[in-house]
C-alpha angles and dihedrals in degrees: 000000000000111000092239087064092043096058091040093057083045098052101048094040090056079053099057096038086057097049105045106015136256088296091071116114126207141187133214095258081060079092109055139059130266090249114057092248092160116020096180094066090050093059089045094054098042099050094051083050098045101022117036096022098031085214119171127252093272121028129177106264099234089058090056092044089049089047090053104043092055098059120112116247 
């Protein structure tokens, strides 16, 4: 996952987080936004939460932040 991707899923999940708790949930879509502006990173993103994670559509963000900040870079 490029590195650009990694600190953006980071970044939105801690704001989250800090607006609604460590119960929020979030999905991969949370990162972009509302217009396919780079379709690329979607299917970055998507893939690495379908493919290679098998999450559900919605997911606590800390689990998705956890899940981030472990990977290796």
């Amino acid at each position: 996952m490029r590195s650009q991707l990694k600190q953006k899923i980071i970044d939105v999940c801690e704001q989250k987080i800090a607006k609604k708790g460590e119960g929020v949930g979030v999905s991969f879509y949370a990162f972009f936004a509302n217009k396919n502006d780079d379709p690329e990173l979607l299917m970055e993103a998507a893939s690495w939460w379908i493919m290679e994670h098998k999450l559900d559509h919605f997911e606590k963000a800390v689990k998705i932040k956890q899940l981030v900040e472990t990977m290796e870079s």
